[in-house]
C-alpha positions as CSV (number, residue, x, y, z in Angstrom):
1,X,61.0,11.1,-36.2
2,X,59.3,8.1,-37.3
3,X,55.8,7.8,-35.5
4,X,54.6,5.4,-32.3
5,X,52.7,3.0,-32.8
6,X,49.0,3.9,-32.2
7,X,49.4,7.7,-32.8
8,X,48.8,7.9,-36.5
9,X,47.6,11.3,-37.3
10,X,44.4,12.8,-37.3
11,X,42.1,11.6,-40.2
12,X,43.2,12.1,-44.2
13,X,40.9,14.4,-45.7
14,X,41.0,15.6,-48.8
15,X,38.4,18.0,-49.7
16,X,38.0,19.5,-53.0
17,X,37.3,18.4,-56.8
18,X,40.6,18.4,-57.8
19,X,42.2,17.1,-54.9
20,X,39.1,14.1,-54.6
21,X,40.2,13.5,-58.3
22,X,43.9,13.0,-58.2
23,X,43.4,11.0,-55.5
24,X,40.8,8.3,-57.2
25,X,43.4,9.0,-60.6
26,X,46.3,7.7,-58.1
27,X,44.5,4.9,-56.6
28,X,45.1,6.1,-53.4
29,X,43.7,3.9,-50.9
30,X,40.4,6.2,-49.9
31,X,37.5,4.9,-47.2
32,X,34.9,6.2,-48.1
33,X,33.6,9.7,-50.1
34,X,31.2,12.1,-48.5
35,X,29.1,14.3,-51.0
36,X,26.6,17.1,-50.1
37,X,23.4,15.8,-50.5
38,X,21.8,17.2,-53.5
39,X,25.1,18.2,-55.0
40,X,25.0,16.7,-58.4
41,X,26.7,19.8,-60.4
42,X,29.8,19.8,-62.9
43,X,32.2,17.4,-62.3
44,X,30.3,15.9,-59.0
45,X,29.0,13.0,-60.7
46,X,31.8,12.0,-62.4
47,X,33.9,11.5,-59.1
48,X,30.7,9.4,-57.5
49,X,30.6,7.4,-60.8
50,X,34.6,7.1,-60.4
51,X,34.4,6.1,-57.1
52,X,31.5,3.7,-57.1
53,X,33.5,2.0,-59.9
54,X,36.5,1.0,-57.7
55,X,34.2,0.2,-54.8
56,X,34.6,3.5,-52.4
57,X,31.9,3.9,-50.6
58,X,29.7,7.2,-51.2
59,X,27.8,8.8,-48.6
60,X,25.7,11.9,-48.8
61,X,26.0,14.0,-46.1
62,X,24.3,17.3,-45.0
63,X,26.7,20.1,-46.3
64,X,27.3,21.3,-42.9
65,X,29.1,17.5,-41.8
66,X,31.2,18.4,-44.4
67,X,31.7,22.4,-43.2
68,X,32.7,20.6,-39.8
69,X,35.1,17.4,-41.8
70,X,36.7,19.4,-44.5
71,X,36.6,23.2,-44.1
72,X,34.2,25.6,-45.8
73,X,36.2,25.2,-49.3
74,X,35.4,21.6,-49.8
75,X,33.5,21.9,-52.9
76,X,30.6,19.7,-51.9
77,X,33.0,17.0,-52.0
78,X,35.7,15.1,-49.6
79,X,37.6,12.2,-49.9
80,X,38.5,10.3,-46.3
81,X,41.8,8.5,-47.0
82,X,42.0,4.9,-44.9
83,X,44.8,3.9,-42.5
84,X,45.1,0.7,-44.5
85,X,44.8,-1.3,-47.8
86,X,41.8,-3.7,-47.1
87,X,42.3,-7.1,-47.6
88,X,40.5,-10.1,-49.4
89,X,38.7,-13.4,-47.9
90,X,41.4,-15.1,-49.3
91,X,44.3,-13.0,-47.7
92,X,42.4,-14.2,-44.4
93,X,42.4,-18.2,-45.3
94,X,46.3,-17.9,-46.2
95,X,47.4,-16.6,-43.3
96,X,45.5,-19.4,-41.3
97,X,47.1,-21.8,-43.4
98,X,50.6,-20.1,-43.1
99,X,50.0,-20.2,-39.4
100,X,48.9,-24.5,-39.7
101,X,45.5,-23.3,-37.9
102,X,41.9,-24.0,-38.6
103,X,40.5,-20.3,-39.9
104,X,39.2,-17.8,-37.0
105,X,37.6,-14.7,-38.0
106,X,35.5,-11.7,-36.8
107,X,32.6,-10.6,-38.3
108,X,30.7,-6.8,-37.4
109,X,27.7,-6.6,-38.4
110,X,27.4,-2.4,-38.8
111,X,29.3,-2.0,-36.1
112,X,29.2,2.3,-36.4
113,X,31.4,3.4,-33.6
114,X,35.4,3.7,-34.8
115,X,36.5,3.1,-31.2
116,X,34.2,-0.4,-31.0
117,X,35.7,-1.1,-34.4
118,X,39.3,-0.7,-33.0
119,X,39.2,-2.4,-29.7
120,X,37.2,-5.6,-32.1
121,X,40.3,-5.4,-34.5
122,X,43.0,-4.7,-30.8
123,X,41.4,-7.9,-29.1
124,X,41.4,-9.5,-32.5
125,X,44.9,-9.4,-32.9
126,X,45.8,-10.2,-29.2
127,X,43.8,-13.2,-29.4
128,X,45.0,-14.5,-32.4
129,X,42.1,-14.2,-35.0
130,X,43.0,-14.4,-38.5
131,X,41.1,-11.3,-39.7
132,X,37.8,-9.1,-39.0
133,X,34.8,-8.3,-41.8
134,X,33.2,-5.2,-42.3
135,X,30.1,-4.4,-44.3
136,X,30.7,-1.3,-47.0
137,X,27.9,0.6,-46.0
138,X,27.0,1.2,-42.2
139,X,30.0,0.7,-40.6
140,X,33.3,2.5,-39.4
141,X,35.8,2.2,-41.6
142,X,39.5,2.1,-41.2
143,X,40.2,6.0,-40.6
144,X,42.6,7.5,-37.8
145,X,39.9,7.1,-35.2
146,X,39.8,3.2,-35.5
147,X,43.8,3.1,-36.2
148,X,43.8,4.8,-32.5
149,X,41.6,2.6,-30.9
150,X,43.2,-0.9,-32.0
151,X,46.4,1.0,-30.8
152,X,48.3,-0.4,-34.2
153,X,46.9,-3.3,-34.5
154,X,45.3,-2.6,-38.4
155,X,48.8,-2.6,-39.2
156,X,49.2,-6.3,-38.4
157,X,45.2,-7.9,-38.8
158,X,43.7,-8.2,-42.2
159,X,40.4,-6.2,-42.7
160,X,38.3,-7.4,-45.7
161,X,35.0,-5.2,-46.6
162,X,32.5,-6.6,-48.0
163,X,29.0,-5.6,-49.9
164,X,27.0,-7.7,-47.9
165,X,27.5,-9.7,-44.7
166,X,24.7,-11.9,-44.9
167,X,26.0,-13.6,-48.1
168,X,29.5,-13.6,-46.7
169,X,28.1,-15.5,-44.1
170,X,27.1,-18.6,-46.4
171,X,30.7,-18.2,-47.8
172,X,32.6,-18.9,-44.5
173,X,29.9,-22.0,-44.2
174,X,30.7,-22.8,-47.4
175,X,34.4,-22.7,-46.8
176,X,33.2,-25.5,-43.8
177,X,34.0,-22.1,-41.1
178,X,31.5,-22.9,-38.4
179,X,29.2,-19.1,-37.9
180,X,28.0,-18.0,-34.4
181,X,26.5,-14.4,-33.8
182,X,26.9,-13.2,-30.3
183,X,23.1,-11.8,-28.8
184,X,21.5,-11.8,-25.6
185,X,19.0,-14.9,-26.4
186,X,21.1,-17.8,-27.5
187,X,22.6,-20.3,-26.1
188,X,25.4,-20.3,-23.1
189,X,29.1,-20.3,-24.2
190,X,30.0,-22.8,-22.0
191,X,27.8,-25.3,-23.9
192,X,28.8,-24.1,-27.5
193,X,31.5,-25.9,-29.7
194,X,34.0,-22.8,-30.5
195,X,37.0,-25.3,-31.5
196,X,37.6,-25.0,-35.4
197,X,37.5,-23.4,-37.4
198,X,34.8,-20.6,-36.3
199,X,33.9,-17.0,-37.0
200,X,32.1,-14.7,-34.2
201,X,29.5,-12.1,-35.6
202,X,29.5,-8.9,-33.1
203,X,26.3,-7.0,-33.9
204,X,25.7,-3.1,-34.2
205,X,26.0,-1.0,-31.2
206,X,21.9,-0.3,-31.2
207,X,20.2,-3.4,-32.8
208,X,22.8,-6.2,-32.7
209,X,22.5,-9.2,-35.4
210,X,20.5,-8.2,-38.2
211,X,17.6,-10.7,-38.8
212,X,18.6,-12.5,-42.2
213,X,22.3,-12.4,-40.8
214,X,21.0,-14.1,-37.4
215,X,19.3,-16.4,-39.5
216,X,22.2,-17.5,-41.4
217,X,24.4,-18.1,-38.3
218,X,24.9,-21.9,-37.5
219,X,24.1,-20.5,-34.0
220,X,23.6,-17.9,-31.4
221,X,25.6,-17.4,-28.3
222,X,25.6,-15.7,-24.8
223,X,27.1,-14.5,-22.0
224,X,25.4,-14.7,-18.5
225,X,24.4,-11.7,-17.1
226,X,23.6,-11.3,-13.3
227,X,23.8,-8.0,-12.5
228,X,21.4,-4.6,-13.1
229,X,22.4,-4.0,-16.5
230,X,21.3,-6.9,-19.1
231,X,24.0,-6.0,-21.7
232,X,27.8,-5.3,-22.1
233,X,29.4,-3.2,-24.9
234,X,30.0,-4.4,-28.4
235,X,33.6,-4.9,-27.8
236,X,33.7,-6.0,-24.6
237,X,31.1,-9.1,-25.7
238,X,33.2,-9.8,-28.7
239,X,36.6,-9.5,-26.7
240,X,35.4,-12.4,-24.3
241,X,34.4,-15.4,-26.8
242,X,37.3,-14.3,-29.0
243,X,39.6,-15.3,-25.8
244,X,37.1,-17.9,-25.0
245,X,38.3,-19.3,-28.6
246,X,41.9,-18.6,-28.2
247,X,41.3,-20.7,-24.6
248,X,39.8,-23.9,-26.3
249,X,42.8,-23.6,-29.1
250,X,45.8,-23.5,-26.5
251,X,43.9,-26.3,-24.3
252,X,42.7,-28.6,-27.4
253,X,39.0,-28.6,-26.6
């Protein structure tokens, strides 16, 4: 029975020497690679030196994370598989231009949390955004949480990952993509230009927009708040100037 969309499996591990290294041998599409720390024995640094050469992300972990992720006969190694193939900056442009539309893009700034990263990459997709940027390092990646929580929708939005956001900030400038990050301080989205073509940076869960990333952005944006609480969930921001975009496109302005 072929599977619903939004109910992919429970995360790919593969745990293991062998299994890590027929996976990086097949070029398996792999998310990221958790070793225990300290673990540098036999054919351990091999794998890390194999991985690190096709740009997998290695993590070490404390060997009790990966008691919890893979089992107790993991090795002191585990490979998570991703939902997806990741996609290039230039996969993102050509779809805009396939679509006749000036470029709109999502940028996370080490957003952690896989159910943040899947309702950015959900809302992304409903609103018509031509892709979504993840760092490498400090971030979710695209496991079976964040497949759940964009409901599908990594299937159908390019993700590209990149090594570090700050410079792929002066890229999308470069490329004449106007860059606003979304914080608490900046100035009303009423009175910001979002037509164009635009990217949104959506900041980490804890600390938002990192400084040189903030610094980089042609501006900062906000959202009024009037009640008790002075801030609204990573997502939740994001998923209101994304639409806020998607408005100004359907109306021209």
């Amino acid at each position: 029975m072929p599977e619903k969309m939004g109910q992919k499996p429970e995360t790919d591990v593969l745990s293991g020497r062998n299994a890590v290294s027929e996976a990086l041998k097949s070029g398996r599409v792999i998310d990221h690679i958790e070793v225990a720390r300290g673990e540098r024995t036999g054919s351990i640094v091999a794998l890390v030196a194999k991985a690190k050469e096709r740009g997998i992300p290695v993590k070490e972990v404390d060997s009790r994370k990966l008691d919890f992720l893979a089992g107790k006969n993991h090795q002191g190694i585990a490979a998570v598989a991703a939902c997806k193939a990741f996609s290039s900056l230039a996969d993102v442009f050509a779809l805009a231009a396939e679509r006749g539309e000036p470029p709109f893009l999502v940028v996370c700034d080490e957003l952690e949390d896989p159910h943040n990263l899947g309702a950015v990459i959900r809302t992304a997709e409903c609103a018509g955004a031509h892709g979504v940027i993840i760092p490498k390092r400090h971030s979710a990646g695209l496991t079976s949480a964040v497949y759940k929580a964009s409901a599908g929708a990594v299937e159908y939005m390019p993700v590209v990952r990149v090594t570090n956001i700050a410079d792929t900030v002066n890229e999308l400038k470069e490329k004449n993509v106007w860059v606003f990050g979304l914080d608490m301080d900046g100035q009303s989205w009423d009175k910001t230009d979002l037509s164009g073509a635009v990217a949104l940076v959506i900041g980490s869960e804890g600390h938002g927009i990192s400084r040189l990333v903030r610094e980089r952005c042609d501006g900062i944006v906000s959202l009024p708040m009037v009640g008790h609480v002075n801030s609204l969930n990573a997502s939740v921001a994001g998923g209101i100037l994304m639409y806020e975009v998607l408005r100004r496109r359907q109306n021209g302005t």
